[in-house]
C-alpha positions, 0 to 999 in steps of 0.5 A: 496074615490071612483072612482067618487070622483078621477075623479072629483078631476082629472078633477079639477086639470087639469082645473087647470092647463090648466087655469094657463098655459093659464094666464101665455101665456097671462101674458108673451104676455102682458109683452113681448108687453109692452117692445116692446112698450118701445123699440119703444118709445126709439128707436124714442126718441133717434133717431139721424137723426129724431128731433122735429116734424119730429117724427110724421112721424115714422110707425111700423107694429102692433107688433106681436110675431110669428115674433120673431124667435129662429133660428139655429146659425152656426158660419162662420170663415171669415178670409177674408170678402167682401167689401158691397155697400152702398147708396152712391155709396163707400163700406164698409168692413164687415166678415160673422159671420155667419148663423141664420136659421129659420122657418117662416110662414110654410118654413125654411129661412136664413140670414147671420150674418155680423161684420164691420172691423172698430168696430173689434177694437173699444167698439163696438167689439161685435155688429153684423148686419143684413140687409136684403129685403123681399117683403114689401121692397119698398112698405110697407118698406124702398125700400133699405130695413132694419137692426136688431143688434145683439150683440155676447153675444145674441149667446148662444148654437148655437141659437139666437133669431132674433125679426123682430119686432125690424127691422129698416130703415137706416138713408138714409130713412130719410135724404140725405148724408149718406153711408147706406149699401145695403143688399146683395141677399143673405140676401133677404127673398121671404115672406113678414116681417109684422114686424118692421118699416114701410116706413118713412111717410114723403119725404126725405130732 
């Protein structure tokens, strides 16, 4: 076999490659959109506030995955807690469980991690909360900002994977009478989350 014939058989076989690392990044694009998708259908289907026609008025940024992040998790033993604001004017109790640090759109970020003392002791032990503002808050996005959950188990090797693009409005975006917590500053991004649930299309009632 000569040296041209290799070369050839070389060059072959990583265009090969190439192309088949090039559908599989397209493959897991789609799929990954299509959950998203799924996601969303569920998420206005089953929503406890928003009924009937009202669910016209739903808005999301396009879903795009550089807003899906692998972050540093550093975990925060918080004996002691903190009392967060909400809507109404009252408090909630919640402990810092910890930190998620991040980097997007070129600069490293963080958010703090919260778990509510009234579910410490229910079935939903596990669930964890993110709120948080950045700077579509109050123009793009609900003014008193949004939330991501997270559930313990999702906390694997010191990482977590937080999906902006499953960010979502308190139920005070769409109604009066509810205890909504307030993200604290330190949970504020400065850059812009094109990612999630944009401001509810239609006035409070």
């Amino acid at each position: 076999m000569g040296n041209g014939q290799t070369i050839h058989q070389m060059k072959t076989l990583i265009t090969i490659i190439i192309f088949s690392i090039a559908v599989n990044q397209v493959t897991a694009q789609v799929a990954y959109t299509n959950s998203l998708k799924a996601f969303r259908t569920k998420y206005i289907n089953t929503h406890e506030v928003v009924k009937g026609k009202d669910k016209q008025y739903f808005r999301f940024f396009a879903i795009d995955s550089a807003y899906r992040v692998n972050a540093r998790f550093e975990r925060i033993h918080d004996t002691i807690g903190f009392t967060m604001k909400t809507s109404a004017g009252t408090t909630q109790h919640y402990f810092k469980y910890g930190k998620a640090v991040f980097d997007l759109k070129g600069n490293t970020h963080q958010l703090f991690i919260y778990q509510s003392k009234a579910l410490i002791y229910t079935s939903y032990k596990e669930y964890l909360f993110i709120p948080f503002t950045d700077s579509t808050t109050g123009d793009q996005s609900y003014g008193s900002g949004r939330y991501i959950d997270l559930l313990i188990p999702e906390i694997k090797n010191n990482s977590v994977t937080i999906d902006f693009n499953k960010a979502y409005n308190p139920y005070c975006a769409y109604a009066t009478g509810f205890h909504c917590p307030l993200p604290p500053k330190e949970n504020s991004l400065s850059i812009a989350i094109i990612a999630g649930e944009k401001v509810y299309g239609k006035p409070i009632h």
